[in-house]
C-alpha positions in Angstrom: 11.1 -127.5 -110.3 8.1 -130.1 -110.9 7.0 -129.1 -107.8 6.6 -125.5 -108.4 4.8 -126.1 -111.6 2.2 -128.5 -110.3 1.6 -125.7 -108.0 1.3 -122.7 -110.5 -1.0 -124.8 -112.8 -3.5 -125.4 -109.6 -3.3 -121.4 -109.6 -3.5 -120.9 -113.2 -6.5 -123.2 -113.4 -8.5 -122.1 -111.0 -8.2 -118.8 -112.0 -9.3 -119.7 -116.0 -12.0 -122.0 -114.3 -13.4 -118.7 -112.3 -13.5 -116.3 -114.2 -16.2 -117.7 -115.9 -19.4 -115.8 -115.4 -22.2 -116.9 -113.5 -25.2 -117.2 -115.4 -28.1 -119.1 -114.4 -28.6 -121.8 -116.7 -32.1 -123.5 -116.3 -34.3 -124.8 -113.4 -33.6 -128.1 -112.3 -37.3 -128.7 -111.4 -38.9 -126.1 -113.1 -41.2 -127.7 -116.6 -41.6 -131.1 -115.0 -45.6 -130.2 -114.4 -45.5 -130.3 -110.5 -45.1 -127.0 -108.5 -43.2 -128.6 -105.4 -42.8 -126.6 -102.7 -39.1 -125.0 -103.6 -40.9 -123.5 -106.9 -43.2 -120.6 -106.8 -45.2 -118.7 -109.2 -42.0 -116.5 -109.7 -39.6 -118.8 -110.0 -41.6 -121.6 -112.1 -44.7 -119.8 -114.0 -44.7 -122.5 -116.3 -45.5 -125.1 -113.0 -47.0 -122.2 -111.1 -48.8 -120.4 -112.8 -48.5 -116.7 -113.3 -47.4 -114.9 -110.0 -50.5 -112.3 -108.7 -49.1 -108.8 -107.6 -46.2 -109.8 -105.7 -45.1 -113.5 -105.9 -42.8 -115.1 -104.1 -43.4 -117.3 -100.9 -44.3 -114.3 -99.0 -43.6 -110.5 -99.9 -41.6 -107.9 -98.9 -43.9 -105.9 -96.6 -46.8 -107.5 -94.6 -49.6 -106.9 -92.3 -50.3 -108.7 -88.9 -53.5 -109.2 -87.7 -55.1 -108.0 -84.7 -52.2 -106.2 -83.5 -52.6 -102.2 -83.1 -49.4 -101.3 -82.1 -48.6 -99.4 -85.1 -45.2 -101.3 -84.9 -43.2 -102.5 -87.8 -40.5 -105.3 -87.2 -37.6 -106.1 -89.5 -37.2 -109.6 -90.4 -33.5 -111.1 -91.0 -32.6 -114.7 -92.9 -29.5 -116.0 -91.3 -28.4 -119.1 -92.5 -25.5 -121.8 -93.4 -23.7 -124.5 -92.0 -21.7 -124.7 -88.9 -20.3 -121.3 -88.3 -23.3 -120.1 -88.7 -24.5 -121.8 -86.6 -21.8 -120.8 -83.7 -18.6 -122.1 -81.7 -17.8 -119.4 -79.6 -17.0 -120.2 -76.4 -18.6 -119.0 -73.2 -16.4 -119.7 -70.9 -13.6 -117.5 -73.0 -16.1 -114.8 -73.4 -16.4 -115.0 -69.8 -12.8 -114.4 -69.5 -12.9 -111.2 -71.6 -15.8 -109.9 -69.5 -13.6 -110.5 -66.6 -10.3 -109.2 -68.4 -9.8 -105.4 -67.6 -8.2 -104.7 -71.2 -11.8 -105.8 -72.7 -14.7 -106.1 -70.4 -15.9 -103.0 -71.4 -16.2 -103.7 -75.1 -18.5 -106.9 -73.8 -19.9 -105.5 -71.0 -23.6 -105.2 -72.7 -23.8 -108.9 -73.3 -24.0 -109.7 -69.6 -26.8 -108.5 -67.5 -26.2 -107.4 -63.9 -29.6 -107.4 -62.7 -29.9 -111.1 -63.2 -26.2 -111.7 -62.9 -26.5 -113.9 -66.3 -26.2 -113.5 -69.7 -28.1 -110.6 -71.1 -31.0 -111.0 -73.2 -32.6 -108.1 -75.8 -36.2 -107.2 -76.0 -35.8 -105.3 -79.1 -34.2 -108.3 -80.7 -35.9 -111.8 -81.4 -34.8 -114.6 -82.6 -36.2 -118.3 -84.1 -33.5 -120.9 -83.9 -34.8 -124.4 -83.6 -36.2 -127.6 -86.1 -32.9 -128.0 -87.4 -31.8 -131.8 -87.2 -28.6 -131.1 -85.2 -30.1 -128.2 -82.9 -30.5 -128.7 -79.4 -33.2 -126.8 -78.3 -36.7 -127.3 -78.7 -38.9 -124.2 -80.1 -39.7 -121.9 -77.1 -42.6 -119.3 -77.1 -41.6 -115.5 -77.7 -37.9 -116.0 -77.5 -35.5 -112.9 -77.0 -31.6 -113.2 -78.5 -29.7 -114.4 -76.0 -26.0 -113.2 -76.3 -25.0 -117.1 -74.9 -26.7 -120.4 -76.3 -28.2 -119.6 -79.6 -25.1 -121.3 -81.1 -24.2 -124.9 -81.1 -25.1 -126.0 -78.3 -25.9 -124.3 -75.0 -22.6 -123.1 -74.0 -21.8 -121.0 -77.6 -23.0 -118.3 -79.2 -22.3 -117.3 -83.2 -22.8 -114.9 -85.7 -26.5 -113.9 -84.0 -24.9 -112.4 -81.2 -22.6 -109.5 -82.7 -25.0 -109.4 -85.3 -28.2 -108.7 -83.4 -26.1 -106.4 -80.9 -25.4 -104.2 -83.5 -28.4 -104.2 -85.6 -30.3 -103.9 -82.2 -28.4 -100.5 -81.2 -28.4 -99.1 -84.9 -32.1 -99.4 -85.9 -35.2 -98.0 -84.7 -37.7 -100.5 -85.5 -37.1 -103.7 -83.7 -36.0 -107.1 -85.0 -36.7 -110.5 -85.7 -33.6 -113.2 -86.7 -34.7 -116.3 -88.2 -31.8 -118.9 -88.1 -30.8 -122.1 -90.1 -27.6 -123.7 -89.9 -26.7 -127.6 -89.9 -23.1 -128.5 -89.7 -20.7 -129.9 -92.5 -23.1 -128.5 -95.4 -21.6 -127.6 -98.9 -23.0 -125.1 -101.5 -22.0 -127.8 -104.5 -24.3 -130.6 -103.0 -26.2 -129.5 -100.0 -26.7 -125.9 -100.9 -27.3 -126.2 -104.7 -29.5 -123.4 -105.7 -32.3 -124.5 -109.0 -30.2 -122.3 -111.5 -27.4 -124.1 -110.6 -29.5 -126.9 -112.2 -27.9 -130.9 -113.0 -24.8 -129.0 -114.6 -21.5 -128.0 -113.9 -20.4 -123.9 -113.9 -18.7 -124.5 -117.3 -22.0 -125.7 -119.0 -20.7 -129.4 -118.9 -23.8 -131.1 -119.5 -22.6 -134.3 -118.1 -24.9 -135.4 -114.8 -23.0 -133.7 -111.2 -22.8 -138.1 -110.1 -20.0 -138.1 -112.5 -18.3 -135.2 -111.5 -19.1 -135.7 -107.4 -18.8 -139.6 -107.4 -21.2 -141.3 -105.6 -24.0 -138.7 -104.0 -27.5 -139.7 -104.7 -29.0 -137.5 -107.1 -32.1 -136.6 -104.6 -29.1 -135.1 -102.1 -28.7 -132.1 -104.6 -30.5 -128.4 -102.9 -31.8 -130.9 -100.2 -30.7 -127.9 -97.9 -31.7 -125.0 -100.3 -35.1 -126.1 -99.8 -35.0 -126.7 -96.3 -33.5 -123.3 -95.5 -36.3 -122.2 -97.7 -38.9 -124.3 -95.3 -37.2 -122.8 -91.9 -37.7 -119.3 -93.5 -41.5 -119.7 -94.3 -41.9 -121.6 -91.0 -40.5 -118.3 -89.4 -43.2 -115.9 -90.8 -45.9 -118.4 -90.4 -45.4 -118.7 -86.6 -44.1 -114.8 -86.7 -46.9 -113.8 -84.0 -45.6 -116.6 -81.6 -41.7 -115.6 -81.7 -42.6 -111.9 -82.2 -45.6 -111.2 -81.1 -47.1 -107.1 -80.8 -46.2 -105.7 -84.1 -48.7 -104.8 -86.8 -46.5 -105.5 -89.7 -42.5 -106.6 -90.6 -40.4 -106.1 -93.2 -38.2 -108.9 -95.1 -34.8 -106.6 -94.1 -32.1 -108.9 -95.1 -29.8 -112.1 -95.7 -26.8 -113.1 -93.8 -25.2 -116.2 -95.9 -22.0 -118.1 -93.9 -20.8 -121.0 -95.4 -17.4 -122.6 -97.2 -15.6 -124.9 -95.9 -17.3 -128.3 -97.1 -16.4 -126.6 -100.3 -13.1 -125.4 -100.0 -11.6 -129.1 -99.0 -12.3 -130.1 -102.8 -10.9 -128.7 -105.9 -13.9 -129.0 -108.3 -16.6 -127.6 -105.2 -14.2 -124.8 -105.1 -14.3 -124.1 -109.2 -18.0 -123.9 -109.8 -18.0 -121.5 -106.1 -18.8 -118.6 -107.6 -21.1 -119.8 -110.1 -22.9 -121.9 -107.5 -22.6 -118.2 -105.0 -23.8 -116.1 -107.7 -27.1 -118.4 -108.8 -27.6 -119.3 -104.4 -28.0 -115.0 -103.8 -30.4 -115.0 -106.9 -32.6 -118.2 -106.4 -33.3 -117.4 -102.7 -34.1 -114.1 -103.4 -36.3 -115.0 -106.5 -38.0 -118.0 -104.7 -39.0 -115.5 -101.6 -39.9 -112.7 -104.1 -37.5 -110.4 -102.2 -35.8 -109.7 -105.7 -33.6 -106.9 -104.1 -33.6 -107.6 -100.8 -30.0 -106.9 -99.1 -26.8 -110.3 -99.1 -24.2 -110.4 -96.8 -21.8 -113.3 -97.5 -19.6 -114.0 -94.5 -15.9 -114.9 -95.8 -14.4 -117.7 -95.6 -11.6 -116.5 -93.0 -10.5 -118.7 -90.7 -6.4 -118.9 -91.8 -3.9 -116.3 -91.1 -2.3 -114.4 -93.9 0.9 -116.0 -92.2 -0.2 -119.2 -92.0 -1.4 -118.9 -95.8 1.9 -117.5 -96.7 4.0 -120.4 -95.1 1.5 -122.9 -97.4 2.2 -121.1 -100.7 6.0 -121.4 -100.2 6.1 -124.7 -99.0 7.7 -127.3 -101.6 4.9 -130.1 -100.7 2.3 -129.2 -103.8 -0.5 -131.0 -101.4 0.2 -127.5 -98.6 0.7 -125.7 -101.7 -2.3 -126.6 -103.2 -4.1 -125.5 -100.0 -3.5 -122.3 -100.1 -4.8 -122.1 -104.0 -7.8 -123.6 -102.7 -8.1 -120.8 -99.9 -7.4 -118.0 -101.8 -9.7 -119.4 -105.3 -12.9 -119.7 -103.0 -12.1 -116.3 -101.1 -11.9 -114.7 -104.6 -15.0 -116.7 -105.9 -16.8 -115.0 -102.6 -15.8 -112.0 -103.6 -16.5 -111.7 -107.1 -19.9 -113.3 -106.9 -21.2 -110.5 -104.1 -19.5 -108.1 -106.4 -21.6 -108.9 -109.3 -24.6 -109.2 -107.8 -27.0 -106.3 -106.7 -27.1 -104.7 -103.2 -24.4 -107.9 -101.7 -21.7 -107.4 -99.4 -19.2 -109.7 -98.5 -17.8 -109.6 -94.6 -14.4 -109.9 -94.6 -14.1 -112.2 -91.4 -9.8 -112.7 -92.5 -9.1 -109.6 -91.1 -10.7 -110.3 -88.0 -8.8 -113.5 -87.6 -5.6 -111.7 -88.4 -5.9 -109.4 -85.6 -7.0 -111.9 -83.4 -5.3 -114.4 -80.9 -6.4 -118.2 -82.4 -7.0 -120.3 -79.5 -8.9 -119.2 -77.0 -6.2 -118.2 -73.6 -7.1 -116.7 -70.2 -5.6 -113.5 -69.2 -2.1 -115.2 -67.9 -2.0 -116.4 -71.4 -2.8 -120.2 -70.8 -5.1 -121.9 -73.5 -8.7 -122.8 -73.1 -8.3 -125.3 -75.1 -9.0 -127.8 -72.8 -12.5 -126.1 -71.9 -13.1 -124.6 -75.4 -11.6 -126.2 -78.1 -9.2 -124.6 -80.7 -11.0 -125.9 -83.8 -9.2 -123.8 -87.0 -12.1 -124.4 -88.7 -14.3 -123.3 -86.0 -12.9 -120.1 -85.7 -11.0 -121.6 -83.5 -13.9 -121.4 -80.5 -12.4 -117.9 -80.3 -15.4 -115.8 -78.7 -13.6 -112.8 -79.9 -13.6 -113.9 -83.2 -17.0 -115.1 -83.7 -18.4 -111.7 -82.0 -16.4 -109.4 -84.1 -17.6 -111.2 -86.9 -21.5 -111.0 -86.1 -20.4 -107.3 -85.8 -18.7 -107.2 -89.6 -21.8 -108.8 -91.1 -24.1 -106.3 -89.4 -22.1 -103.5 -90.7 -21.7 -104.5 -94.2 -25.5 -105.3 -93.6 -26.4 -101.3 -92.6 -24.4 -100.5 -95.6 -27.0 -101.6 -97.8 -30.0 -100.6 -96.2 
């Protein structure tokens, strides 16, 4: 009986602890007399100064010089930690192109011609600086539908993502990536309204509460996502080049499970969500700009059902944690304007987990089989680049 208690007061908790609502509660930065680079006339007046028509690190719509092409480019923010930044497996999607049940549904990712993996004109895409990428920054790069993800041999979100996007719009499009791997939203993440205090307005400092982290480690990763982004429009003419103007189109946000292993990350989530989708907006001056939150989705419902009737309150609390921060991604793109969350759970429940060849042996000796990857599942990670850019069209 102890057992099922300890279990229903995790759930009970967590659900008093969320419902609180997200309100941002003060700058941590912001009135110390310095405008550092994460603060902007929009976000900080009082370090700033007052914003000119505008504000933000760049606006929404912007000429190019010396271009007359009389084209406009749309400019998308993708960014995270490692599932954004991609484990699907190339040799499985290899095996679905070869499988006769699928190879038509990923038949445009391969390119006959060259008799290699396809590349789109229409779509470009900046993926490079980060401390744990590969690749060094190449000259006018096109999206790739293999090796903008991990490491040479995976893809991620990009691929289904710019597919789609690429095939639905007119204009053409430019996909500026930042992803490092093992990142929270709590620590790494931390958006400025999230400030030195706790969702519940604790004012006690986050080192007694996350035991241990230096207090410079806080938004370390806000504000490098912030310095990718800007780095991205600077060099714009490099890794775009022949369009007269671009439009700041949209955010694709993929992130959760450096939160979801620890019960306190997981009860400010939403709080921490809800300030992350207004700071990044407010700090770019894209105020209204379209969010897409990919879900935190990698367990099966059946999988999550054998947790929450299991009599160990360790599994048990599992599947509270799952379901609290799944909820907390919800409600926070709820409440805030023009969001979507991508519901990447009910991709993975229609989905085979590890990666298997058309006999039905596993890749996992080639590919991995990594739950929290996504299991290396090409399928998986495709569909959901494909989920994010619908919920993304949705709002535009």
């Amino acid at each position: 009986m102890k057992t099922i208690l300890d279990a229903a007061y995790v759930s009970v908790l967590l659900v008093l602890l969320l419902s609180a609502e997200a309100v941002p509660i003060g700058r941590r930065r912001c009135g110390d007399g310095h405008c550092r680079f994460v603060e902007t006339c929009r976000s900080c007046p009082e370090d700033c100064g007052e914003c000119s028509e505008g504000g933000g690190l760049f606006p929404q719509l912007f000429p190019l010089q010396g271009f007359s092409s009389k084209k406009r480019i749309k400019v998308f923010f993708l960014f995270g930690q490692s599932n954004m930044q991609g484990h699907g497996c190339k040799d499985h999607l290899t095996e679905l192109l070869n499988n006769p049940t699928t190879t038509t549904k990923y038949s445009q990712l391969w390119d006959v011609t060259t008799n290699d993996w396809a590349e789109r004109p229409d779509v470009r895409i900046r993926n490079c600086g980060q401390e744990d990428n590969p690749y060094p920054c190449r000259e006018t790069t096109r999206l790739r539908s293999v090796g903008e993800g991990a490491t040479v041999n995976k893809f991620g979100p990009e691929t289904g993502f710019g597919w789609t996007m690429g095939d639905a719009l007119e204009e053409d499009i430019f996909l500026c990536k930042a992803a490092w791997g093992g990142k929270d939203l709590a620590i790494d993440f931390r958006p400025p309204n999230s400030s030195d205090t706790m969702y519940n307005g604790d004012e006690s400092p986050l080192s007694l509460v996350y035991d241990g982290i230096d207090p410079e480690s806080y938004s370390v990763y806000y504000e490098e996502t912030l310095g990718v982004f800007q780095k991205c429009i600077e060099e714009i003419n490099v890794y775009a080049p022949g369009y007269d103007s671009y439009e700041m189109a949209g955010f694709v946000f993929f992130q959760g499970w450096n939160d979801v292993v620890d019960l306190e990350k997981v009860g400010e989530y939403q709080y921490n969500l809800r300030n992350l989708i207004f700071d990044i907006r407010n700090d770019l001056g894209l105020p209204t700009v379209p969010m897409v939150v990919g879900q935190l989705g990698q367990h099966t419902s059946a999988e999550l059902a054998s947790w929450k009737s299991d009599m160990d309150p360790g599994i048990q609390e599992r599947w509270d944690r799952v379901m609290a921060l799944r909820w907390a991604q919800g409600n926070a793109t709820e409440k805030s304007i023009n969001a979507a969350l991508a519901e990447t759970s009910l991709i993975v429940d229609s989905s085979d987990r590890c990666p298997t060849y058309a006999d039905g042996t596993l890749h996992e000796d080639v590919c991995g089989c990594d739950s929290y990857h996504y299991y290396n599942n090409a399928q998986i990670v495709y569909d959901i680049g494909v989920d994010m850019a619908n919920e993304m069209l949705t709002l535009l």
